[in-house]
Structures are given as structure tokens and as C-alpha cells.
C-alpha positions as CSV (number, residue, x, y, z in Angstrom):
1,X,0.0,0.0,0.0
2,X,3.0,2.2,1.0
3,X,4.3,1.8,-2.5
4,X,1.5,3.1,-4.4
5,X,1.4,6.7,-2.9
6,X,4.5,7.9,-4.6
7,X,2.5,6.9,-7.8
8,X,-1.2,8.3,-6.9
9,X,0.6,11.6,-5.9
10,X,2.2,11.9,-9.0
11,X,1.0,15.2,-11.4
12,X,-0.9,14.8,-14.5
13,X,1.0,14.9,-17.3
14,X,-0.7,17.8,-18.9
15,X,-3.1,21.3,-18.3
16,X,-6.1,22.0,-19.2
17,X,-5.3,25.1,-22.0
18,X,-7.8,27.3,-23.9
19,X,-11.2,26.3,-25.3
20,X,-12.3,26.0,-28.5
21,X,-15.9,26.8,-30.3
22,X,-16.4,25.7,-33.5
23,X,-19.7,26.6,-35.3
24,X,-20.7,24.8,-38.8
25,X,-22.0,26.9,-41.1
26,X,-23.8,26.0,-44.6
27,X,-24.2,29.2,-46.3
28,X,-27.2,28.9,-48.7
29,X,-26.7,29.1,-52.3
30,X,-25.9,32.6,-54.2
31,X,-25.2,34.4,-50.4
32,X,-21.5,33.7,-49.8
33,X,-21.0,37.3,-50.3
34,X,-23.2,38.9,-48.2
35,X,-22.7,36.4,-45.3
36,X,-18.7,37.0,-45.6
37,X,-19.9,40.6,-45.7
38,X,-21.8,39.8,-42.0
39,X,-18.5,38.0,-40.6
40,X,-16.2,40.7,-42.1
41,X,-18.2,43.4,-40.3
42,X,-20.8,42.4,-36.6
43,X,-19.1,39.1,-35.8
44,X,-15.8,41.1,-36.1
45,X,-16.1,43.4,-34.1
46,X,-17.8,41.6,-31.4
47,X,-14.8,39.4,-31.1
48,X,-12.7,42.4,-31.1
49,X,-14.5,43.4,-28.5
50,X,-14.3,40.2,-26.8
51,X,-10.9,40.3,-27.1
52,X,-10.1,43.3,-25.6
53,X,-12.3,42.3,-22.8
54,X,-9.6,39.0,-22.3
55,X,-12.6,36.4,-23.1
56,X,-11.3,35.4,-26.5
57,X,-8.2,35.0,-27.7
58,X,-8.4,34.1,-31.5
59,X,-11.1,33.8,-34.0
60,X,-11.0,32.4,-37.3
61,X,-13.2,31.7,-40.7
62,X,-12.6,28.4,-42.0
63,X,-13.4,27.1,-45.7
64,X,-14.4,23.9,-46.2
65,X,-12.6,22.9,-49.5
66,X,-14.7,20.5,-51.7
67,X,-17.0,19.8,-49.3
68,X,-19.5,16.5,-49.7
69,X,-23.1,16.4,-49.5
70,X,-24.3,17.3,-45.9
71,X,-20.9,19.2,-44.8
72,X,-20.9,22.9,-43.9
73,X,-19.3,25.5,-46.5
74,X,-17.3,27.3,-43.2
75,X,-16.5,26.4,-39.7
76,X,-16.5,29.4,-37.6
77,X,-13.6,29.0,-34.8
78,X,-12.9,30.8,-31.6
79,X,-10.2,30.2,-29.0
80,X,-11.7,31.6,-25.7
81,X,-9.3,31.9,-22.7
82,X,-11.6,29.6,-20.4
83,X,-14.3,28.3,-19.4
84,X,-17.0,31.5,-18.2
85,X,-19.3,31.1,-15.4
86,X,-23.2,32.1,-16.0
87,X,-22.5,35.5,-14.0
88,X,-19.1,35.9,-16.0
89,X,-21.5,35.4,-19.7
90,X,-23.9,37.6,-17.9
91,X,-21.5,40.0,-17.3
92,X,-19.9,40.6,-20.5
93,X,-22.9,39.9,-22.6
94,X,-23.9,43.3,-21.3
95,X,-21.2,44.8,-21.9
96,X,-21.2,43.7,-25.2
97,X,-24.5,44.4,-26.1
98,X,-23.7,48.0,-25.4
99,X,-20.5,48.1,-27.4
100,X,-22.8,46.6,-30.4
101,X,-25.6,48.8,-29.8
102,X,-28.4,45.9,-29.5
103,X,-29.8,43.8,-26.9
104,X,-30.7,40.1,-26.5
105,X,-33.2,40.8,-28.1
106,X,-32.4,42.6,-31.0
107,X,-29.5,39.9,-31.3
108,X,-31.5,37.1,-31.1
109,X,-34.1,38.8,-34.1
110,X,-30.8,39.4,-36.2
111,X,-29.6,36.1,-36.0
112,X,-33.1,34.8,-37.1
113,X,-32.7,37.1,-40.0
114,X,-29.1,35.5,-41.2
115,X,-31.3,31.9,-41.8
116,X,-31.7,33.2,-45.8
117,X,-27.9,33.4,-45.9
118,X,-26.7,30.4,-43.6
119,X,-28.1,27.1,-42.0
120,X,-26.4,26.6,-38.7
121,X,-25.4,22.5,-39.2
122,X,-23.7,22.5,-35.6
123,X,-21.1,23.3,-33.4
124,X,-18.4,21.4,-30.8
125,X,-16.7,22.4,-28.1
126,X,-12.8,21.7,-27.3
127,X,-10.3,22.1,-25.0
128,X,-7.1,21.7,-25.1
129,X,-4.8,19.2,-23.2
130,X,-1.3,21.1,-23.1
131,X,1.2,18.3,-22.4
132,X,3.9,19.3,-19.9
């Protein structure tokens, strides 16, 4: 029994690092351009935003090249520091909301409105497992 302590006591052999969000998008034919032209300007600058407020820490657009039947057309990535709790969301959800001059609302309405450019197939969440 003595033996076996050294080896229970022993660290892990990684950290838990940032997490991950990735959304799958299908944008619906002939509206490419204008959902790009969404990304490029609101979901930019929220995750600016978000940024500067140290919740994320990278966001990217991802193109799925030659997709098959029943795969998204982008995968919408972004690297958020942690894990938030519901008063930390609460929190900067307000914030934001006043930096982007809308409320739930108005955000939830707008997103409704993007369904003639995109189909929301999905989304995962990730964290990664920094070895030491």
C-alpha cells in the first residue's frame, strides 16, 4: 500500500489550456458574399471586442474545400481563454450588447434574419490538453 502513494501523488502529465468553439456553417446558395460581408463586419467586431475584454483569444473563418453532401461550407472558430461562469457570460454579454448597440433581443431577431444566408449544421466544443 505504501508503495502506491508515490505513484497516486504523482501530477498529471498535462493542463487544461484554452477552449475551443467551432460553429458549422452552410451558407445557402448565391449568399456567400453577403454572409462573408456579415462576418467581415458584426461578428468582427464583437470578437474584437471580446478580445479586448480577455474572453477570446483568437477567432478564425474556416473554408471547407470540396466539401461532400451534408458538410458545412465554413467552420467558424474561436479560442476563448476559459471556461466562463453564468454570471461571468452575464457579465460581458452586457457589456457587449452596449459596445454593439443591440440587446438580446435585437441579437437574437438578427440572428433569425441571417437563416436566408446560412443554416447553422452544428457546433463542438474543445479544450485543449497542453502536455507538460
Amino acid at each position: 500500500m505504501g508503495a502506491a502513494a508515490p505513484a497516486m501523488a504523482q501530477e498529471s502529465s498535462y493542463k487544461p489550456g484554452s477552449v475551443f468553439e467551432l460553429s458549422y456553417i452552410k451558407v445557402m446558395p448565391g449568399e456567400f458574399e453577403n454572409y462573408m460581408d456579415y462576418l467581415s463586419d458584426r461578428w468582427k467586431k464583437s470578437n474584437e471586442f471580446l478580445k479586448k475584454e480577455g474572453v477570446v483569444l483568437s477567432y478564425r473563418v474556416l473554408a471547407i474545400n470540396n466539401a461532400r453532401e451534408g458538410e458545412p461550407s465554413l467552420v467558424l472558430l474561436i479560442e476563448y481563454k476559459d471556461y466562463a461562469t453564468n454570471a461571468q457570460k452575464d457579465a460581458v454579454g452586457k457589456k457587449l450588447n452596449e459596445f454593439m448597440a443591440q440587446t438580446d433581443r435585437s441579437s437574437q431577431a438578427a440572428s433569425a434574419a441571417r437563416r436566408k444566408m446560412r443554416e447553422q449544421r452544428g457546433s463542438m466544443e474543445l479544450q485543449e490538453l497542453i502536455l507538460k
